[in-house]
C-alpha positions as CSV (number, residue, x, y, z in Angstrom):
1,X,168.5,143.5,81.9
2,X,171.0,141.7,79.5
3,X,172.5,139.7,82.2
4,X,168.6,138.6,83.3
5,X,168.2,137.4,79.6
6,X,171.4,135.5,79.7
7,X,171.0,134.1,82.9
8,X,167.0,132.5,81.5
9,X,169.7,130.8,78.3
10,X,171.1,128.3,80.9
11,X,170.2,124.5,80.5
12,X,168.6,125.1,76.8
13,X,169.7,125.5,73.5
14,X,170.4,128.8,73.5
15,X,173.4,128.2,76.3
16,X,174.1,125.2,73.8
17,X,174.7,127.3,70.8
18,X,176.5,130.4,72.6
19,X,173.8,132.9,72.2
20,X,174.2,135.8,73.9
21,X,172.0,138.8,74.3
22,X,174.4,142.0,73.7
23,X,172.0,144.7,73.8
24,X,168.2,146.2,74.0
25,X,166.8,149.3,72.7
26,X,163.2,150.6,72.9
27,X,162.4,149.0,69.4
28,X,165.2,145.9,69.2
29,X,166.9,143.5,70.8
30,X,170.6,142.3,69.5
31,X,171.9,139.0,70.1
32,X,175.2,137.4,68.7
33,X,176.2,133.9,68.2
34,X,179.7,132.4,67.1
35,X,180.2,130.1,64.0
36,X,181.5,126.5,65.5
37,X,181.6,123.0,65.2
38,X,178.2,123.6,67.0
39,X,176.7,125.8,64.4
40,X,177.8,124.7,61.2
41,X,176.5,122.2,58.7
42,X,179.0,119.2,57.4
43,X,179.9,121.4,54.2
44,X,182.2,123.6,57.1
45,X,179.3,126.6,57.3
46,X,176.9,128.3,59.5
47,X,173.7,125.9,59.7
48,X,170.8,127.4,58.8
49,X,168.9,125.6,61.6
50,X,171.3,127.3,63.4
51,X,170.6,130.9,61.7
52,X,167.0,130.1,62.6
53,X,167.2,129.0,66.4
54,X,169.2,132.4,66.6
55,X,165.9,134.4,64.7
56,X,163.3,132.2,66.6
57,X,165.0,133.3,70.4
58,X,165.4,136.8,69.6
59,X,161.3,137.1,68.6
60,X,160.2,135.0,71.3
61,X,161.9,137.0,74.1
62,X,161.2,140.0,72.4
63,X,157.3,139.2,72.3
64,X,158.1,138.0,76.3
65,X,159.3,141.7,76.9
66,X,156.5,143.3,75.2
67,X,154.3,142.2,78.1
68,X,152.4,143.5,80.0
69,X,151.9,141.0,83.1
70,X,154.3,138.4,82.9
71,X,150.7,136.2,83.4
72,X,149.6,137.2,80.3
73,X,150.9,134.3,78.9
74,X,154.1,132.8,77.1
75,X,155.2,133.7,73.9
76,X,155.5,130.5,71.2
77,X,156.6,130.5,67.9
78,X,153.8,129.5,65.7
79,X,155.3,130.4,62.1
80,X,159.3,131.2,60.6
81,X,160.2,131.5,57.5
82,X,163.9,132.1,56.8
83,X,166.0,133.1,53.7
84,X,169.7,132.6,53.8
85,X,171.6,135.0,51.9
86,X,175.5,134.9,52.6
87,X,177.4,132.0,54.3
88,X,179.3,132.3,57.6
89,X,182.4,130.2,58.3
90,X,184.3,129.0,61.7
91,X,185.8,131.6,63.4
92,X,183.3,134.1,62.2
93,X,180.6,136.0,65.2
94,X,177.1,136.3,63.5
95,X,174.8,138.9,65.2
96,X,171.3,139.0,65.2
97,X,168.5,142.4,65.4
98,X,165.1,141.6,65.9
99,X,162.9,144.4,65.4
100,X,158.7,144.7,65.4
101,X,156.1,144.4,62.5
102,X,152.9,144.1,64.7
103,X,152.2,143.9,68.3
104,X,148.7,143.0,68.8
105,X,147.1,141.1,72.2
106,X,147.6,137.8,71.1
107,X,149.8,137.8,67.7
108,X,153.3,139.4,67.4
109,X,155.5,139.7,64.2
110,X,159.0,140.2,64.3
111,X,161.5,140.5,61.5
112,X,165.2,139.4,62.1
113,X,167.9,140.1,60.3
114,X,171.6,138.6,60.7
115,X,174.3,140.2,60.1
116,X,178.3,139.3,59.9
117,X,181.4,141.1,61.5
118,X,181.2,143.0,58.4
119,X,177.7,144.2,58.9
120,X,176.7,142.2,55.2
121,X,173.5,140.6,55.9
122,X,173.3,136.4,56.3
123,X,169.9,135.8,57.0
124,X,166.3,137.6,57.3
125,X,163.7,135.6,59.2
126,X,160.4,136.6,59.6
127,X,158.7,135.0,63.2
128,X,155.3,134.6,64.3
129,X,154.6,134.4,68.0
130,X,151.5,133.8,69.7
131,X,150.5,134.6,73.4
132,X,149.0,131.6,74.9
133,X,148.4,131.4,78.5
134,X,150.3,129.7,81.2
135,X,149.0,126.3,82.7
């Protein structure tokens, strides 16, 4: 199942940023993402845009797997909010856990939290996705 989710990264900006899915349990999904010169912010630390591509991927393909019928429709973010806590630097792995608040037919709410190599947290994200159908 990881490698499936890895191999749906390629050509976006997920491939882009180095995302990659590590590892799913029945209430989470973990994906890690290095601190580079394509993640960091001109003051030499982990861009929060960055932080909160990393949140928004983890919900959405988490609300994806929470489907029923893959024709039930596509998951798309429709709110984030983010709050950075602790700063990451090049050379640095940040991992991300998304975990559920409420799955409902047509609303899901995740929260994410980020973590360092040293397990302190860098980020919590709260995303909104909503069901909407295909075509």
């Amino acid at each position: 199942m990881i490698e499936t989710l890895n191999s749906f990264s390629r050509g976006t900006a997920i491939e882009h940023l180095d995302i990659a899915f590590t590892e799913i349990g029945d209430d989470y999904l973990k994906a890690e993402m290095p601190v580079n010169h394509k993640t960091i912010q001109p003051a030499g630390i982990l861009h929060g845009g960055a932080s909160v591509l990393l949140a928004e991927t983890l919900g959405s393909v988490a609300s994806s797997l929470c489907l029923d019928d893959i024709n039930q429709g596509i998951p798309v973010g429709v709110e984030i909010n983010a709050n950075h806590i602790k700063s990451a630097r090049p050379g640095e792995v940040v991992y991300g856990i998304v975990t559920p608040i409420h799955i409902g037919r047509k609303t899901h709410v995740w929260d994410i939290k980020i973590y360092n190599q040293k397990e302190q947290l860098v980020c919590i994200s709260r995303l909104t996705t909503m069901i909407v159908a295909m075509g």
